[in-house]
C-alpha positions in Angstrom: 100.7 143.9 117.6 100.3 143.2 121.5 99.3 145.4 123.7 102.7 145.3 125.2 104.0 146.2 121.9 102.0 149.4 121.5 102.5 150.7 125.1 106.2 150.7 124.0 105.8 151.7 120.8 105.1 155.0 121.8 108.0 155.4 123.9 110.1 155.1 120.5 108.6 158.4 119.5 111.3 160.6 121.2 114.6 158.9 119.8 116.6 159.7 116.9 115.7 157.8 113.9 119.1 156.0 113.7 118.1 154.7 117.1 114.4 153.6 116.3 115.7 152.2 113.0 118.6 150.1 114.5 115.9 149.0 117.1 113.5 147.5 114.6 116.1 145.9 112.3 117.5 144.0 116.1 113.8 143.3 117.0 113.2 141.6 113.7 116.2 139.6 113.8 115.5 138.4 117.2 111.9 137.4 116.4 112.6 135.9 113.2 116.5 134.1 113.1 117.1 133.6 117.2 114.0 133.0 119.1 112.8 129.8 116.6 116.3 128.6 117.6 116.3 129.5 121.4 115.3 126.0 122.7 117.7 124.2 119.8 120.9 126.4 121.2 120.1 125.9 124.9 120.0 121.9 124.1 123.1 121.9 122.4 126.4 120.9 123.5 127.5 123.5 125.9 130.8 124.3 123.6 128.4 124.7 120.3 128.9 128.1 119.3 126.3 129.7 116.2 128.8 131.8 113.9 126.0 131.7 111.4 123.7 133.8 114.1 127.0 136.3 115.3 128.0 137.0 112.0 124.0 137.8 110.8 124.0 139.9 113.6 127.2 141.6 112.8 125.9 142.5 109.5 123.4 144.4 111.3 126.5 146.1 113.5 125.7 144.4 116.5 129.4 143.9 117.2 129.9 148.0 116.7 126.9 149.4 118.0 128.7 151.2 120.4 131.6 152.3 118.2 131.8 155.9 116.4 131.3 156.3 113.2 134.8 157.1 112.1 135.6 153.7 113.3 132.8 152.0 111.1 130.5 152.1 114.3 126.7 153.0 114.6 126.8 155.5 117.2 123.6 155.0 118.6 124.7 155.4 122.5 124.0 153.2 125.5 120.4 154.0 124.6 120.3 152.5 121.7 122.4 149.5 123.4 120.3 148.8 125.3 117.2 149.0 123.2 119.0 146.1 121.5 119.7 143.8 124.1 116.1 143.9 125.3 114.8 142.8 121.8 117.9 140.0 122.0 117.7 138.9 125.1 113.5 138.3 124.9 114.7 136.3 122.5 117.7 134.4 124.2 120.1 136.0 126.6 122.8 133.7 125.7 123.1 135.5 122.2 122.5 138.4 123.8 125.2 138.3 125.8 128.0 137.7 123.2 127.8 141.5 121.7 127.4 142.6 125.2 130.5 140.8 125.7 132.2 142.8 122.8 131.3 145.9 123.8 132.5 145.2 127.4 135.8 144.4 125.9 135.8 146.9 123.9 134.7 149.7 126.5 138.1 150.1 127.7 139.7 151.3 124.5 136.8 153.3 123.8 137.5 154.8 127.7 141.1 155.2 127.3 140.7 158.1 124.6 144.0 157.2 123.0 144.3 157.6 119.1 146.7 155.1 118.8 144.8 152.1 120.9 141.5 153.1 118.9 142.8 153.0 115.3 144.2 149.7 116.4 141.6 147.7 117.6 138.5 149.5 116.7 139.0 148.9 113.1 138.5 145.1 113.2 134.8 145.1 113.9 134.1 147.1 110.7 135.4 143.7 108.8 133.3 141.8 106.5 133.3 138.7 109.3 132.5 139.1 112.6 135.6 139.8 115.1 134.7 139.4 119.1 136.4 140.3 122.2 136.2 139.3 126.1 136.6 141.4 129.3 138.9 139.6 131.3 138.6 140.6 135.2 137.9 137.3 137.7 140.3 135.4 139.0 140.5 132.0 141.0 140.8 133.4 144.2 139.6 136.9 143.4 136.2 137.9 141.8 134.1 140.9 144.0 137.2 141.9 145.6 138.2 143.3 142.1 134.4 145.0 141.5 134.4 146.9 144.8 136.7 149.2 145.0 137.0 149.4 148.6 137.9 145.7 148.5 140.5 145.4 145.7 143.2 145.7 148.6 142.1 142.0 149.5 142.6 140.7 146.3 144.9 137.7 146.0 146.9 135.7 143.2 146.2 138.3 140.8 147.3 137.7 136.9 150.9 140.0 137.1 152.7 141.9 134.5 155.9 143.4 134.5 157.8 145.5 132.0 160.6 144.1 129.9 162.0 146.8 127.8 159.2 148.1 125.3 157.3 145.3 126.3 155.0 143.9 129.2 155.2 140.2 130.7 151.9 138.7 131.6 151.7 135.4 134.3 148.7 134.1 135.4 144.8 132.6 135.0 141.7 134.3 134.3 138.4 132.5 134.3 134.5 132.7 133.8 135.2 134.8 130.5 132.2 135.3 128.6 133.6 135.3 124.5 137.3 133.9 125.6 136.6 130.8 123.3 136.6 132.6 120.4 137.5 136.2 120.9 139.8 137.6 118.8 141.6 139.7 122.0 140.7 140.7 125.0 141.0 143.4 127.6 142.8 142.0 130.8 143.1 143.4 134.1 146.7 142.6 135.8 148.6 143.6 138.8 151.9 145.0 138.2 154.4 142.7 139.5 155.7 144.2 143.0 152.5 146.2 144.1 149.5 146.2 146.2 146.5 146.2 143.6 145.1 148.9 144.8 148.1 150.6 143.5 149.1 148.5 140.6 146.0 147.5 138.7 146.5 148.2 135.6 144.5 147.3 131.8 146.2 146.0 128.6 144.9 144.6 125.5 145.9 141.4 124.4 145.6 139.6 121.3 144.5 136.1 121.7 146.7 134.5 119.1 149.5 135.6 121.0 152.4 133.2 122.1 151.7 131.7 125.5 147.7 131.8 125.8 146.1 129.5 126.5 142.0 128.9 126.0 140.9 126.7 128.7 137.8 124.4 128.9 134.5 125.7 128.3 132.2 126.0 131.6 129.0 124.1 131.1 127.1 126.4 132.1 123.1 125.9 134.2 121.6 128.6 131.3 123.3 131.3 128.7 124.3 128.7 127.0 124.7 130.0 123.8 127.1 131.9 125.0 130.6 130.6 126.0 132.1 130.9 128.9 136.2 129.3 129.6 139.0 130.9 131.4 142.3 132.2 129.9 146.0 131.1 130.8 148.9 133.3 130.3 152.5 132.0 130.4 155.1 134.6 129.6 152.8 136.4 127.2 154.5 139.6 125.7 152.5 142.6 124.3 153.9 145.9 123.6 154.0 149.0 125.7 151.6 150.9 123.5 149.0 148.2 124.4 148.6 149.0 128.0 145.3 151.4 128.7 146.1 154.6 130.4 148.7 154.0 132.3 150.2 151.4 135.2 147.9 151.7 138.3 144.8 153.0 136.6 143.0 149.9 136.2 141.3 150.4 138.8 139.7 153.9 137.6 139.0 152.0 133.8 137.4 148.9 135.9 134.7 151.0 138.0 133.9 153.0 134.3 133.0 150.5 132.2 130.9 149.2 135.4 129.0 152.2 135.8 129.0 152.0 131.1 128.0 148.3 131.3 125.3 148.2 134.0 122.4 149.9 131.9 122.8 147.3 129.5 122.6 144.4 131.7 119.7 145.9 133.2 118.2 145.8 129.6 119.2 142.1 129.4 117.4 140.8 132.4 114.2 143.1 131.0 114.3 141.5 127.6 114.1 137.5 130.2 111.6 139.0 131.9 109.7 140.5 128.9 109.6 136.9 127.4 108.2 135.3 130.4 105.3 137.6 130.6 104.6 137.5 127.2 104.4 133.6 127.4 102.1 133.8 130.4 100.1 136.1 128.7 99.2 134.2 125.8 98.8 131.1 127.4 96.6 132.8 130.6 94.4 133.9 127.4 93.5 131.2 126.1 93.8 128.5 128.9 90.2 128.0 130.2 89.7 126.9 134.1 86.1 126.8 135.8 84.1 127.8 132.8 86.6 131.1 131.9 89.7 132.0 130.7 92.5 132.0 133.2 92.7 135.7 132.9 89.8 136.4 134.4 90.2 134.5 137.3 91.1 137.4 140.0 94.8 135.8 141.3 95.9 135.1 137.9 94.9 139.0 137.1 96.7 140.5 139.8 100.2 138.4 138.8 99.4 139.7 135.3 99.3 143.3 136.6 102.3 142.7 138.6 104.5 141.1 135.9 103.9 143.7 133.7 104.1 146.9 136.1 107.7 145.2 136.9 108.7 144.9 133.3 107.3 148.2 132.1 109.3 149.4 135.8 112.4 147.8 134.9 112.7 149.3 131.0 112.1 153.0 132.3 114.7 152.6 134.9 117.3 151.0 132.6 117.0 153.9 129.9 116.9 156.8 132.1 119.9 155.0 133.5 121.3 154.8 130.0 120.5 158.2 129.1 122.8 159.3 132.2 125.6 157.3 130.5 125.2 158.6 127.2 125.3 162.2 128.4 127.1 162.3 131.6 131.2 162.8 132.3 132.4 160.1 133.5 129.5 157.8 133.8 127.0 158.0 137.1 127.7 155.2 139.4 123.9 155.3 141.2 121.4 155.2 138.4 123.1 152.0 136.4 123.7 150.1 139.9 119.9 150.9 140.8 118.6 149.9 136.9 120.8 146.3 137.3 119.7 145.8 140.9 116.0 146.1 140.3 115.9 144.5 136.4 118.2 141.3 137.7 115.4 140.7 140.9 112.5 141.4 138.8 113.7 138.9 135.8 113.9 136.4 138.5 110.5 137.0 140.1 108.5 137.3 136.7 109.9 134.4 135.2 109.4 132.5 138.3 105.6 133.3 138.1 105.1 132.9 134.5 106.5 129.0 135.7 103.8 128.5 137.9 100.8 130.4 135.8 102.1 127.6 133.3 102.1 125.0 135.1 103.2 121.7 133.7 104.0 123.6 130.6 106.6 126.0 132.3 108.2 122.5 133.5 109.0 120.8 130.7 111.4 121.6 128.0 110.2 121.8 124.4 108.1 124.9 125.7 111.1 126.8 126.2 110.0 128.5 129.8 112.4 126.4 131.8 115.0 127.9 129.9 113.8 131.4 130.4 113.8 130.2 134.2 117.2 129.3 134.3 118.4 132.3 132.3 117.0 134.7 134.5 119.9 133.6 137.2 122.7 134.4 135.1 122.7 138.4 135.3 122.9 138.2 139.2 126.1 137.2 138.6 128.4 139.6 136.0 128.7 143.2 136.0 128.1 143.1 140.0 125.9 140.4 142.3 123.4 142.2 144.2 124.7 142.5 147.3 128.0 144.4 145.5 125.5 146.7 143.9 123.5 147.1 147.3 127.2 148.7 148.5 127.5 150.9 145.6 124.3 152.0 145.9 124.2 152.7 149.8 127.7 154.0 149.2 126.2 157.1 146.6 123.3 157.6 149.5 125.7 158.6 151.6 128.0 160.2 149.7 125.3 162.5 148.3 124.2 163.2 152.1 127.9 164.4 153.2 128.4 166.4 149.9 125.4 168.0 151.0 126.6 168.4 154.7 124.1 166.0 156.6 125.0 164.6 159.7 123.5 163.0 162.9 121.2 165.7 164.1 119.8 165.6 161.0 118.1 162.1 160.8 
């Protein structure tokens, strides 16, 4: 065991046991089934998809983590989500991603509190194959304008809906959808046809197989590869009235939830990238020898060591106090999962960066499988809010927390 693994061995000590259990069993599976194949699935072709890895991993209930237990779930919270995604995604984000991806499509279901929705679709992950869903929320011309609230007034050529009778209509494009390839349904965010969005955003679940979807191409992607990312089509697509989420208009409310849900676990993602990359530059600054010593004891290469792992060990506290806040907190905070993403996305970027050039040639070339990490520590920025939409929701709870407590001018 490293000594990274024994500093956070004792921060097990105060979760349940289901949590600590379902930890282990994801750690193990990550060390011994995904990481040998990491470099293999990043070199793939970028529309190879591992069922053999997503259904091992749903036989641990990787695809219902999140669920309750009367719905064949695990219950172990956004705690012990993200506790899983950090052992996955030291292993490979890309797999990583596509139960992240499952439980973002599943969040709004699990959100909307209706019966009827949830003995429906919450069911199918308890199956003896794995089922997977997608979030679908970007369009063509609209992608931050539908994360920031304050902007979703801008947002233009939105996927519509309209009601026909006791069913809804659905027109329109959705792309970079992580799981649309082969998602079973997915949760899509429309405009009701007629209304400003901020008005008429509303959620419904669709089933995939339904008449007039369309899968479109898959992106070939700079890293996640093993995940798939393609865009969806709708052309007169027709899903019943019971499947919209809450109500027309409240997409909006639904969207910035399973945000403020999903952001711990990201943050957990870009730890387990980061994670890797120091672990590799810690074995190899151990045993590489340069002027007589190991590369350790040169005094630069220490102080990156200390760095890299005072960020990672930074970025894990921050991403489970964040998803402690989730798991016990009505409705979910906005400011600790925005702060845990912001940090754990820049630090991912900076650790694997210097684990590149502690490696030298070695974090260049490909068959050592630190490129990779490299180019996967990019792709968080991106989903679940850049940093510069986080930077607004974060400045925006600073200042909301000073007027609620009746700051002003003279105060500063």
């Amino acid at each position: 065991m490293s000594v990274m693994d024994q500093a956070f061995e004792l921060d097990l000590d105060g979760f349940p046991p289901e949590v600590r259990q379902f930890r282990q069993a994801v750690r193990e599976f990550a060390r011994e089934e995904i990481a040998p194949r990491a470099v293999e699935l990043d070199q793939e072709a970028h529309d190879h998809f591992a069922w053999d890895l997503v259904n091992k991993g749903h036989e641990l209930g990787l695809t219902r983590a999140i669920l309750p237990p009367e719905y064949g779930g695990l219950g172990v919270g956004v705690v012990g989500v993200c506790l899983a995604m950090e052992e996955l995604a030291a292993a490979c984000p890309g797999v990583a991603l596509i139960f992240g991806a499952t439980m973002l499509g599943q969040a709004p279901v699990l959100l909307s509190g209706d019966p009827r929705l949830q003995s429906r679709f919450l069911p199918l992950f308890s199956g003896e194959h794995a089922v997977l869903a997608c979030n679908a929320v970007c369009e063509e011309d609209a992608g931050l304008d539908l994360v920031i609230p304050e902007n979703i007034r801008h947002a233009r050529n939105l996927t519509t809906m309209r009601r026909d009778g006791d069913e809804y209509v659905l027109n329109g494009h959705k792309r970079v959808i992580t799981n649309a390839a082969v998602a079973s349904f997915a949760s899509v965010f429309v405009n009701m046809d007629g209304r400003r969005p901020e008005a008429g955003l509303t959620c419904v679940m669709v089933p995939l197989d339904s008449a007039g979807v369309t899968r479109g191409p898959v992106a070939d992607k700079m890293g996640y590869r093993a995940c798939l990312g393609s865009e969806l089509f709708f052309e007169d697509v027709r899903v019943p009235v019971e499947n919209i989420v809450g109500g027309e208009g409240e997409g909006l409310d639904i969207l910035v939830a399973q945000g403020n849900m999903a952001r711990s676990s990201v943050a957990a993602v870009s730890t387990g990238v980061a994670r890797h990359a120091l672990e590799a530059a810690v074995e190899y600054c151990g045993q590489r020898v340069q002027g007589g010593v190991a590369l350790r004891e040169h005094q630069m290469t220490a102080r990156k060591l200390a760095e890299m792992t005072s960020k990672v060990d930074a970025s894990r506290l921050l991403y489970l106090s964040a998803a402690d806040k989730v798991d016990n907190q009505l409705p979910a905070p906005e400011y600790e999962p925005a702060v845990a993403k912001f940090f754990a996305d820049r630090i991912a970027i900076e650790v694997a960066g210097e684990a590149v050039s502690l490696l030298g040639s070695r974090g260049f070339i490909r068959e050592f499988g630190l490129e990779k990490v490299l180019r996967d520590s990019y792709g968080a920025r991106i989903y679940e809010g850049t940093p510069e939409a986080l930077a607004l929701a974060i400045a925006g709870c600073l200042y909301r927390a000073n007027d609620e407590d009746g700051f002003d001018d003279d105060d500063v």
